[in-house]
C-alpha angles and dihedrals in degrees: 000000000000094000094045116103147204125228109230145182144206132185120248120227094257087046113264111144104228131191140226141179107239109196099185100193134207115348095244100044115163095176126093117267116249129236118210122176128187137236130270099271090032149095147186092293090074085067105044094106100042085047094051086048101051090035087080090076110021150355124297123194116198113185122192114225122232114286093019130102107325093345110120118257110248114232092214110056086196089080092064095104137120087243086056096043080053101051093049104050079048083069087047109056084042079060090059103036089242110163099159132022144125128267139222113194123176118189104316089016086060095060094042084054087059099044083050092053092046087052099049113009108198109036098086110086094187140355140213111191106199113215085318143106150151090287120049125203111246094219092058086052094053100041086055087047093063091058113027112104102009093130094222112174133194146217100216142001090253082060095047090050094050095041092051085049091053087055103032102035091108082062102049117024101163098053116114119204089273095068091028074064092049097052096042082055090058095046109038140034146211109263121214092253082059094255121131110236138168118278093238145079099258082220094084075075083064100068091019092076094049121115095261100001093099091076124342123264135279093005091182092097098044087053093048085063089073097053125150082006106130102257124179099197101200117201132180111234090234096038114146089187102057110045109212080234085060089056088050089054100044084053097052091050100042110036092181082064120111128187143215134186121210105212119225089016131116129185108003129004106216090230090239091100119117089235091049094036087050092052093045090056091050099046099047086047082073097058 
């Protein structure tokens, strides 16, 4: 089927075996593959719709950062960083012989797509930011600080929903318990003492906190390297994360850049909305 997919793996540079989701699309696929990568809580499983989607038509790669899904845990949390994620998926695309591509970065993923760009200007064909971009709103820092790394663990699936609307509600004020399930089943997993837990090492928390370590520093320069790239920047009408004088910003830098707005939606859209699905299309129609 030309939306299934294989779990892979590849091996990073200090020796932690990651994972990633390969849809390899339709047999005969003339379009560039596309690159998503996850947030920083996150892993393949965010994609799996959008991936199913554009697999129709070509390859998607999903790659699971350190420390998330089946993703190894580091043994130095020091390397949970955006450089480090870089530097892994790097190893990656040299795997599969990518050398060219677009990318779909949401949050974290975002910041990993600019630092991409700044590495190697040129080889990204397009581009779909995700809620994210080269400055960060401190009050959406500070609101994923308060819950990242906390170790909670439930009973049942029912528990884990409830406990991710009580945090998340702000974000998502129109979601009733049946999403609130969905989304528990994309974040967090069945242990094997029969808890649900969160797909992640709870030690990202550790350099996340630090002063700088959130997102490097000074991002402008990474993002103009992706000038005149088409870029779609979705944002979440009640993001804290993505100020509406950011976008502006983001526009006047990038001409090539459109923009859409999910209604009703905070950090970050889950690019399954009609608004974001439609823009994706359109924009993938272009490369």
């Amino acid at each position: 089927m030309a939306n299934a997919y294989e779990d892979r793996t590849w091996t990073s540079s200090d020796g932690l075996s990651l994972h990633y989701r390969d849809y390899s699309g339709p047999a005969r696929c003339d379009g560039l593959p596309v690159l998503c990568m996850h947030g920083l809580t996150r892993n393949a499983r965010d994609f799996a719709d959008l991936a199913r989607h554009v697999a129709v038509s070509r390859r998607v790669i999903v790659p699971e950062m350190r420390g998330r899904g089946q993703s190894a845990y580091a043994q130095d949390s020091a390397t949970y960083n955006p450089l480090q994620y870089v530097l892994d998926v790097e190893k990656l695309l040299a795997e599969l012989e990518i050398r060219r591509f677009v990318a779909v970065g949401t949050s974290m993923g975002g910041l990993m797509t600019m630092l991409l760009a700044q590495t190697k200007p040129g080889r990204i064909a397009a581009v779909v930011m995700n809620d994210i971009g080269p400055e960060i709103d401190p009050a959406g820092l500070e609101r994923i600080a308060g819950y990242v790394g906390q170790g909670r663990s439930y009973p049942t699936w029912i528990h884990a929903a409830r406990s991710m609307a009580a945090v998340h509600s702000a974000s998502f004020p129109d979601y009733d318990l049946e999403r609130w399930l969905e989304m528990a089943k994309r974040t967090l997993v069945v242990c094997q003492n029969g808890r649900i837990s969160y797909d992640y090492d709870m030690a990202i928390a550790d350099p996340f906190k630090e002063p700088g370590n959130a997102a490097p520093p000074n991002l402008w320069p990474a993002y103009e390297a992706l000038r005149d790239v088409p870029m779609l920047l979705v944002r979440g009408e009640l993001s804290d994360l993505l100020k509406p004088e950011t976008v502006d910003q983001m526009s006047a830098r990038n001409p090539a850049m459109t923009s859409v707005t999910v209604p009703r939606v905070g950090h970050a859209p889950t690019l399954d909305e009609p608004e974001a699905r439609a823009a994706i299309d359109t924009l993938l129609a272009k490369v």
